[in-house]
C-alpha positions, -999 to 999 in steps of 0.1 A, spaced: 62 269 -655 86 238 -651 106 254 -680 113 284 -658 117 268 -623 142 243 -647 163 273 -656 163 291 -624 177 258 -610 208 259 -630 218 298 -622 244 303 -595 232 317 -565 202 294 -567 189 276 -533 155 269 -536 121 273 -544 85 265 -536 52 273 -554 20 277 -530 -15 277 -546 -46 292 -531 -70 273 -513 -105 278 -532 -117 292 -558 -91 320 -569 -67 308 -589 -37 323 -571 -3 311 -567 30 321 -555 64 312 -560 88 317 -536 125 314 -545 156 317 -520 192 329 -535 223 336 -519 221 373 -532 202 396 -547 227 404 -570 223 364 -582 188 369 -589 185 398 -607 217 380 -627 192 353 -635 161 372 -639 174 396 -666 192 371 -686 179 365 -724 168 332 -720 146 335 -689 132 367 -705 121 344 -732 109 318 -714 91 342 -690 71 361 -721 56 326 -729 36 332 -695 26 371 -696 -6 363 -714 -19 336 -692 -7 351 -657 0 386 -640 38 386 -625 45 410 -594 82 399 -584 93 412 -551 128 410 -529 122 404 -494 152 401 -465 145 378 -441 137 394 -403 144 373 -372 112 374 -351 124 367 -308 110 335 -300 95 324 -334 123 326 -361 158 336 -370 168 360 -396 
């Protein structure tokens, strides 16, 4: 996985990310990246090389990527 969070890294766009695991037995974790567009992250994820690096992992993990937009919530967080 470092190889891919490595690359990610380097693509423009790219602000941050963070990897939670579950707590207990199921061996879940996710990955949450933030990028200045969207249009900067499918720029990343559909180029060759992350492709490649990404097909290393398909055997050993189910992917499920998803955009979200950020909602501001009155009192508890800002958009």
């Amino acid at each position: 996985m470092a190889n891919v969070t490595a690359f990610m890294k380097r693509q423009p766009g790219f602000i941050s990310t963070q990897v939670h695991r579950a707590i207990g037995e199921n061996p879940t974790y996710l990955n949450y990246a933030v990028w200045e567009s969207t249009a900067d992250f499918r720029t990343a994820f559909t180029h060759p090389e992350f492709q490649a690096k990404l097909s290393k992992y398909r055997s050993l993990a189910v992917a499920s990527p998803h955009l979200f937009q950020k909602v501001a919530v009155p009192g508890i967080c800002v958009a």
